[in-house]
VOGU-3710 file (C-alpha; in Angstrom, 3 decimals, decimal comma):
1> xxxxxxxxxx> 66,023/-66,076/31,536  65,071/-67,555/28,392  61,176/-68,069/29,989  60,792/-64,455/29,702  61,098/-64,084/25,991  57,941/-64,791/23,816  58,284/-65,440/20,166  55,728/-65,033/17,441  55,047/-67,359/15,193  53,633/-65,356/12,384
11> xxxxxxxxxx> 53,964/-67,903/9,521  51,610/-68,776/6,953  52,495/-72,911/6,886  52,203/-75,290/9,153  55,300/-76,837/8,384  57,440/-73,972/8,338  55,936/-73,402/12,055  56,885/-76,811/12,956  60,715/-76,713/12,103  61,011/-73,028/13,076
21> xxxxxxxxxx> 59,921/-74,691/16,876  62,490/-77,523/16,235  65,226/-75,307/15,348  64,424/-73,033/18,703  64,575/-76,089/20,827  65,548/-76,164/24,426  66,169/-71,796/23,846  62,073/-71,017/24,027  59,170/-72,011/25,481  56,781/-69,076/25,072
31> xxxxxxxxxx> 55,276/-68,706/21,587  53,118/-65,508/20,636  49,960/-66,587/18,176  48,770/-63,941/16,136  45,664/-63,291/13,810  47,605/-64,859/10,800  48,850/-67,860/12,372  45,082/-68,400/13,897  43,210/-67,473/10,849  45,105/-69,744/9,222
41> xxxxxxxxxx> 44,999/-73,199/11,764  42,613/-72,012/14,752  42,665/-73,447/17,776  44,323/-76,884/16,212  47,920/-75,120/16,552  47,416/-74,039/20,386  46,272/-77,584/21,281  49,754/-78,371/19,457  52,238/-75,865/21,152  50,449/-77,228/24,752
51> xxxxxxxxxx> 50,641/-81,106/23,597  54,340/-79,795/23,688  54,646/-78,310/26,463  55,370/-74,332/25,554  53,468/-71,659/26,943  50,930/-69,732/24,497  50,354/-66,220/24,598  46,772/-65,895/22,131  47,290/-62,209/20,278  44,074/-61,545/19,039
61> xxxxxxxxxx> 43,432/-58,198/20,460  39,654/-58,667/21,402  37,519/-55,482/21,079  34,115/-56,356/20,764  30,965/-55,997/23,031  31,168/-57,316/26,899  29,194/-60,310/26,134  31,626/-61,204/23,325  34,417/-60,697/24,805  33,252/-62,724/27,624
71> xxxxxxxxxx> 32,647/-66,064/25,903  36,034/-65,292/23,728  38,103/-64,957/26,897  36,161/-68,370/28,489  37,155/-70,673/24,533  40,771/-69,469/25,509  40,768/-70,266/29,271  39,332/-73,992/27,936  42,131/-73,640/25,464  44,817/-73,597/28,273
81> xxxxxxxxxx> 46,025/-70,090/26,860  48,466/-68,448/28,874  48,355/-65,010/28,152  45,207/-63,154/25,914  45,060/-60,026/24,612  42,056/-57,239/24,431  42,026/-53,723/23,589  41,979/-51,831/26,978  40,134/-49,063/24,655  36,966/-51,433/24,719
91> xxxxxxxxxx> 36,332/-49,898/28,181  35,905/-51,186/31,587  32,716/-53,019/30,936  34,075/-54,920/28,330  37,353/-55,379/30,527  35,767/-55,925/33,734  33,345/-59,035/31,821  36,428/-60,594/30,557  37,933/-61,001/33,530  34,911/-62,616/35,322
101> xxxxxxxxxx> 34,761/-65,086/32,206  38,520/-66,196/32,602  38,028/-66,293/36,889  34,616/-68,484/36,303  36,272/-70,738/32,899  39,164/-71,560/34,957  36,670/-72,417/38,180  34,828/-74,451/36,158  37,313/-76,776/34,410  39,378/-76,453/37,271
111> xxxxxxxxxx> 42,247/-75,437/35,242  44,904/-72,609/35,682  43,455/-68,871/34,711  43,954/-67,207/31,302  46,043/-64,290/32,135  44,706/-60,708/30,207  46,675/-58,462/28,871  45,138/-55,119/28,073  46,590/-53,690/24,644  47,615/-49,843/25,186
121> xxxxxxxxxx> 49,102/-48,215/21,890  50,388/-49,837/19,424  54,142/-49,843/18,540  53,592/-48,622/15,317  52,204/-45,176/16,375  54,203/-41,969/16,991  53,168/-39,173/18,378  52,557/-37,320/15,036  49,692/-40,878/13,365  48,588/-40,741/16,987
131> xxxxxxxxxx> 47,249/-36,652/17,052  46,450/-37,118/13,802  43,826/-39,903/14,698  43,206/-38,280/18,170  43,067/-35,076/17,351  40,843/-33,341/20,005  42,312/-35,176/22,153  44,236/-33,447/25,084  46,479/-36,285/26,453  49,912/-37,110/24,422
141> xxxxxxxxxx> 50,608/-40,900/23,593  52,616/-41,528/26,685  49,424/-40,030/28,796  47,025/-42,103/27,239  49,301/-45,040/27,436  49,426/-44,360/31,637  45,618/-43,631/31,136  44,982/-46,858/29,626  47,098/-49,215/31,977  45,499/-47,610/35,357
151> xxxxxxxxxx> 42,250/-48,638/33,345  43,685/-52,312/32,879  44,359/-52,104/36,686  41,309/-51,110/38,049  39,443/-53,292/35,824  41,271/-56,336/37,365  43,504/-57,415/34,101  46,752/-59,017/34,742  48,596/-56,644/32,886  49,477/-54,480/29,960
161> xxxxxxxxxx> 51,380/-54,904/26,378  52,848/-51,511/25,746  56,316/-50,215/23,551  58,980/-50,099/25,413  59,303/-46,644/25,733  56,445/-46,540/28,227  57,811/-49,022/30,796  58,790/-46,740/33,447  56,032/-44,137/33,229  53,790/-47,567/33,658
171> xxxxxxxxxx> 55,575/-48,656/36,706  55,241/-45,563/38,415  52,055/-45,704/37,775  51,107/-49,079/38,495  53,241/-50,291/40,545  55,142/-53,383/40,437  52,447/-56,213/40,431  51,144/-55,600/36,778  52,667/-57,542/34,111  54,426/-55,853/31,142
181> xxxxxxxxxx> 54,931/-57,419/28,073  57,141/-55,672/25,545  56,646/-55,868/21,722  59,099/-53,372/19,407  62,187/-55,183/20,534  65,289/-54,025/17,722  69,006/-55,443/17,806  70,969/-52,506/18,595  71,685/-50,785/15,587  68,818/-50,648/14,488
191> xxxxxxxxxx> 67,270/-49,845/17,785  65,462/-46,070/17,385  65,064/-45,744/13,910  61,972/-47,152/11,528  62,325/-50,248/10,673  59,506/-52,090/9,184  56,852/-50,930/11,075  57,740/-51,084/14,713  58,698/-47,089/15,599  58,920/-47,414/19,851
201> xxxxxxxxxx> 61,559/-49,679/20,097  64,407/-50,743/22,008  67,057/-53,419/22,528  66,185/-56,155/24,648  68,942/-55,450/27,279  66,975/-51,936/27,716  63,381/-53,045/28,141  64,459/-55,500/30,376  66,218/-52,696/32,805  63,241/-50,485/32,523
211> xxxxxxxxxx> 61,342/-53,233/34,017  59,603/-55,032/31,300  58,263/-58,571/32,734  58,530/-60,394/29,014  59,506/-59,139/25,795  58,122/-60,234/22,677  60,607/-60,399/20,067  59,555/-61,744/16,027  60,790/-60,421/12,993  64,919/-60,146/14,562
221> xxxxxxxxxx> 64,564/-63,830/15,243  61,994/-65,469/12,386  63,573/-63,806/9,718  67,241/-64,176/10,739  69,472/-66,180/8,746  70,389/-68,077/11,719  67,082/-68,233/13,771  69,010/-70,317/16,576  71,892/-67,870/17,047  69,686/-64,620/16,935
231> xxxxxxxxxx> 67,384/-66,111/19,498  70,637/-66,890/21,986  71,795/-62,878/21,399  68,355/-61,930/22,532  68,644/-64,335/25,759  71,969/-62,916/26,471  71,058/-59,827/26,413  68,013/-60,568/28,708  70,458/-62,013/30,822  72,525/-58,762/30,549
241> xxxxxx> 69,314/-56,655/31,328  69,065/-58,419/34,659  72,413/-58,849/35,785  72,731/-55,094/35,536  69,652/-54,389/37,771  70,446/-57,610/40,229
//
């Protein structure tokens, strides 16, 4: 089950990057590349993850204009990005442009098509930051979440990135078809409480049983004495998740 798990790479040197992949060897193939990793080496280090043959999930969260948005979403199609992310708040114009880009990039180069993932709310919100920056707002976080994914959906996305305390609310929404990829995944202990500044969390076992697709876990894995063994915890308890609902 170790394809399901996506691991950021949010690193600042190249070389650090490179022996953090050597040391996760043969336990992932799904890396997550955020703004710092691409502000720092573009494109370069996607054409490197592919040239090894791991999966790349591009996290830059695209909320811009439809035509923008577009001709971002066709670069990482040519790229031979996996998964892309977009803020699902950019509206169904923008949404509904960026999928026709990713359909027509892929037609074109004849290549596989850049999956989107629409970007709900992010894990660092609770209810309290989110009234407080939505204040006439009438829907609470976990309605706007649902709001937002049945936007995703009907705007032909391939699926959502949401906390994993929205997971079931989403599939009974959504069904089963959409994707759900779950950042805010915590060891146990530490599972519910703040910690750095991921607030709707849960173990991986958890998300998994709630019906997450992939989970994203970073900081429990990058920043772990023993990036090998935490990363083989997290599988197992994948592994766990799934047995359970088998």
């Amino acid at each position: 089950m170790n394809e399901r798990l996506i691991v950021p790479l949010d690193l600042k040197d190249y070389v650090v990057i490179k022996v953090m992949i050597e040391q996760l060897k043969g336990l992932v193939t799904f890396y997550k590349i955020g703004s710092i990793p691409f502000t720092y080496f573009g494109p370069e280090l996607i054409r490197f993850l592919k040239s090894k043959g791991y999966k790349v999930m591009l996290d830059l969260k695209y909320h811009d204009i439809p035509n923008t948005v577009a001709g971002a979403c066709e670069a990482a199609t040519a790229l031979g990005v996996d998964f892309l992310t977009l803020h699902i708040s950019g509206g169904f114009s923008m949404l509904e442009a960026a999928v026709k880009a990713a359909i027509l990039a892929a037609d074109n180069g004849n290549i596989p098509k850049t999956k989107l993932l629409g970007i709900t709310v992010l894990t660092s919100f609770d209810e309290a930051y989110f009234k407080d920056l939505y204040g006439t707002m009438q829907r609470t976080l976990n309605d706007q979440v649902i709001f937002l994914a049945e936007l995703a959906r009907s705007a032909g996305l391939d699926g959502v990135v949401a906390s994993p305390m929205e997971i079931t609310a989403i599939r009974k929404a959504c069904g089963k078809d959409l994707l759900i990829v779950t950042p805010g995944i915590r060891p146990a202990p530490e599972k519910r409480e703040k910690i750095d500044d991921q607030i709707r969390t849960m173990t991986a076992k958890e998300a998994i049983k709630a019906g997450a697709d992939y989970i994203v876990v970073g900081r429990p894995i990058i920043k772990a004495a023993n990036p090998r063994e935490a990363t083989k915890k997290i599988i197992k308890e994948i592994e766990d998740g799934y047995r359970e609902i088998a």
